[in-house]
N, C-alpha and C positions, 0 to 999 in steps of 0.2 A: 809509337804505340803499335804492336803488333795485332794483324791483323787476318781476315782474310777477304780478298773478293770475288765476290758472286759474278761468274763468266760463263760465258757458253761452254766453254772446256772445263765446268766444274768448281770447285773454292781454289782461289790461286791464294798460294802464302803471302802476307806483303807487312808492308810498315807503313802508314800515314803519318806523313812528310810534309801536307801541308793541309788546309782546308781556307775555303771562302764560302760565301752568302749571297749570293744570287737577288737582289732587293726587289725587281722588278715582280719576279714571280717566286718567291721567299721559299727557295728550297739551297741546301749548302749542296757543295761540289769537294768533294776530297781528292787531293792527287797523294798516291799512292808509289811506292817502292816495290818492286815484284822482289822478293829473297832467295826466292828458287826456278829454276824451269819447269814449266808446268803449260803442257799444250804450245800456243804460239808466243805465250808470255817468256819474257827471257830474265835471268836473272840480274837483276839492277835496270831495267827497263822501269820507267817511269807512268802512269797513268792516271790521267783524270778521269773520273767519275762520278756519277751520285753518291752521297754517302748513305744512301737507302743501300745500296749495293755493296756495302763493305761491312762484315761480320767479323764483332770481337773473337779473338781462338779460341776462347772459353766458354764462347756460346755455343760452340758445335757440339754436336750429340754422334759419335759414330756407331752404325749400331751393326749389324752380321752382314745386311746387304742394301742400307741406303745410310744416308747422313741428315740427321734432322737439326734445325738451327731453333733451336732456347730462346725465348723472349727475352730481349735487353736493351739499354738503355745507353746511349751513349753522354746523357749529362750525368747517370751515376757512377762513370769511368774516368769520368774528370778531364774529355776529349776538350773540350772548349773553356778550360783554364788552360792547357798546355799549349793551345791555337787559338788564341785571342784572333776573330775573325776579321780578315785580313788578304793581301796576296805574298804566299812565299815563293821563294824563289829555292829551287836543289841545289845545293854546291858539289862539286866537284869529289867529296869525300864522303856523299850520302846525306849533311846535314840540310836542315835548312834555312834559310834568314826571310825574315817577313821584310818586305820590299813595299807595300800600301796598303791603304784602307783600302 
């Protein structure tokens, strides 16, 4: 599911490749695919983060001289049918295989 995330250096392009659920303190954690170079992200570099921090592409707004980000939803994108919440693992060719609960 293509993406982008929210960094110091700006929206970096990417793809979410996997996600999990944190039970202790009930927030998820998305690891993410970078797809371009962009500041110190490199392309095919891999990242975990909050998924507070990763905005669908469609949600961005560009406008003449800032970027504003759209209210949205990530259960009405159907992020958590595609990633039954779980731990995946990245393979070698970008996919990913879920590995545990």
């Amino acid at each position: 599911m293509k993406a982008f995330f929210d960094s110091f250096a700006g929206l970096v392009p990417c793809e979410i490749v996997g996600l999990t659920r944190d039970n202790e303190y009930c927030f998820y954690e998305a690891t993410v695919k970078v797809t371009a170079d962009h500041g110190a992200y490199k392309r095919g570099q891999t990242v975990d983060t909050l998924l507070s921090r990763v905005v669908p592409r469609n949600a961005i707004r560009r406008l003449k001289y800032s970027t504003r980000i759209k209210p949205y939803s990530w259960h009405d994108r159907g992020l958590f049918e595609k990633f039954p919440i779980g731990t995946y693992r990245v393979n070698a060719d970008g996919s990913s295989t879920r590995v545990a609960d």
